[in-house]
C-alpha positions as CSV (number, residue, x, y, z in Angstrom):
1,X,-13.4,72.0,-190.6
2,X,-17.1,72.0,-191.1
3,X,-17.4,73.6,-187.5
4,X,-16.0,76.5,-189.2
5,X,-18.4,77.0,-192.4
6,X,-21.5,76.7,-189.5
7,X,-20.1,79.3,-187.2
8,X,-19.7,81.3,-190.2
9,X,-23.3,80.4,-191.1
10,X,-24.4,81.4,-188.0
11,X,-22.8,85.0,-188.3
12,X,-24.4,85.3,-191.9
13,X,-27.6,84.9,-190.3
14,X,-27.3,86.7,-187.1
15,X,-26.2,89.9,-189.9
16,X,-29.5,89.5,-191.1
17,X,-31.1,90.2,-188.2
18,X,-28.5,92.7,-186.6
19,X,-30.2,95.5,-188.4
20,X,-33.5,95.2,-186.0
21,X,-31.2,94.3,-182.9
22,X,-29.1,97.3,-183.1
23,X,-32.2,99.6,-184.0
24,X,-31.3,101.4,-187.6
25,X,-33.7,99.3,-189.3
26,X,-34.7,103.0,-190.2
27,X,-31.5,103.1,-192.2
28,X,-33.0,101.4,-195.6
29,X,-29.4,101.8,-197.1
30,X,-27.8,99.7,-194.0
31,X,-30.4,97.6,-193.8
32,X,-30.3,96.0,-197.2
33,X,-26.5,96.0,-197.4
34,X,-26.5,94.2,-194.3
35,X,-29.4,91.6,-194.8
36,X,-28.6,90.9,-198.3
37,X,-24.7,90.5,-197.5
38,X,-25.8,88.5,-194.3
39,X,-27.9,86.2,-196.5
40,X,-25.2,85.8,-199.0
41,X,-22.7,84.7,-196.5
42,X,-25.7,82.5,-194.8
43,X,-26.2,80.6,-198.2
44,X,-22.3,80.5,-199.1
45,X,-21.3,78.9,-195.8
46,X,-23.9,76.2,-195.9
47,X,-23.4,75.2,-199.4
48,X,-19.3,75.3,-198.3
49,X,-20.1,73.1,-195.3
50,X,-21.8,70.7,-197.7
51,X,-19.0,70.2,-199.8
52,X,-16.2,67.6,-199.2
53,X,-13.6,68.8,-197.1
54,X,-11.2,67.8,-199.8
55,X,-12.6,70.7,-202.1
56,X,-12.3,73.6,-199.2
57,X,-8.8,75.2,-200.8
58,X,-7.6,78.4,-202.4
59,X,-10.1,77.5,-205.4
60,X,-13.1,77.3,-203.3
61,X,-15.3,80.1,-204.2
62,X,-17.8,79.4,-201.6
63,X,-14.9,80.4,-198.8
64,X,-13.8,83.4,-201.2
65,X,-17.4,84.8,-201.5
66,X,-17.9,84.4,-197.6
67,X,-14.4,86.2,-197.2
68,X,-15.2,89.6,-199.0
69,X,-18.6,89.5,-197.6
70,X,-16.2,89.0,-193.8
71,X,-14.2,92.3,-195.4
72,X,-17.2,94.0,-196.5
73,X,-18.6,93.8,-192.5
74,X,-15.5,95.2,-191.3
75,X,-15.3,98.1,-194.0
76,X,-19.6,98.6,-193.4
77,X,-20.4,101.2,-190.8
78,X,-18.4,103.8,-192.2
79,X,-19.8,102.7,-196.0
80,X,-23.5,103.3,-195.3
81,X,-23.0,105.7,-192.4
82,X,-24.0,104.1,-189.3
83,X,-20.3,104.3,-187.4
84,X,-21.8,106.8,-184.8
85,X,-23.5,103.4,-183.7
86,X,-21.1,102.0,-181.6
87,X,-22.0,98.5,-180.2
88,X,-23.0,97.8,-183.8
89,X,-19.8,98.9,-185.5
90,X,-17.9,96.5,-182.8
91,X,-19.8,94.1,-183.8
92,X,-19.9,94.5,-187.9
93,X,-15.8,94.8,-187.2
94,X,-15.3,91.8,-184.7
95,X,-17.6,89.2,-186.2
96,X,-16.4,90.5,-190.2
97,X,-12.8,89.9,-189.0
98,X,-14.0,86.4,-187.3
99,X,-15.3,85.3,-190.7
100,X,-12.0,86.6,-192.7
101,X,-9.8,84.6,-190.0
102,X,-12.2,81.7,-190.4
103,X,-12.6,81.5,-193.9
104,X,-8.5,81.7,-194.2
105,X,-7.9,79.2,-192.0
106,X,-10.3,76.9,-194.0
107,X,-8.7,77.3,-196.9
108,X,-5.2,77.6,-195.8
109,X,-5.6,74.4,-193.6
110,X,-6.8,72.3,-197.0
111,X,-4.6,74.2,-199.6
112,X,-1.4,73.5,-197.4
113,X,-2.4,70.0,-197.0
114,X,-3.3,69.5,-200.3
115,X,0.6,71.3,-201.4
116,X,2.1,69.0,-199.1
117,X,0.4,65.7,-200.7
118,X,1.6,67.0,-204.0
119,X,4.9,67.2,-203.0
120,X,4.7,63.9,-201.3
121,X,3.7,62.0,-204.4
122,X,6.2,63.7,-206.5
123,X,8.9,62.9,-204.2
124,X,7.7,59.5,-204.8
């Protein structure tokens, strides 16, 4: 699972620098929304992939906070007005919906596992 948390660490970071990359760094609106967003999903994936894997379930708000910021990718070109951009609007869209699938599957893989546990021991 922790392979996971760094690949989404690895899209939080590349988000910070995506801005420069794709060339509307002159967008200040874009910018920030993108670097601060980036860095939120950066810090929230590390301190995720630091945690047991025991504690990565439906509760985890680490994996929640890295989700919306996954939705908030998807949903940004057309929030801050950079859509015309193309390659960068693929990208916001593929790697936001990347982090939603990967932050579900996290989650869903320990909450189902932790369900099934439960219903092992009260079968017991």
């Amino acid at each position: 699972m922790k392979w996971k948390n760094w690949t989404v660490a690895i899209i939080g970071a590349w988000f910070i620098i995506s801005p420069w990359v794709f060339g509307f760094s002159n967008h200040a609106g874009a910018v920030w929304t993108s670097v601060i967003a980036g860095a939120i999903q950066l810090i929230v994936a590390i301190w995720a992939a630091a945690l047991p894997e025991s504690t990565a379930d439906w509760s985890n708000w680490q994996n929640w906070t890295s989700l919306i910021m996954g939705i908030w990718f998807i949903i940004q070109p057309w929030s801050v007005g950079i859509s015309s951009m193309t390659g960068n609007t693929w990208n916001d869209v593929i790697l936001g919906a990347i982090t939603v699938l990967l932050d579900l599957w996290i989650m869903g893989e320990n909450g189902n596992a932790s369900n099934s546990g439960g219903n092992a021991r009260r079968a017991a």
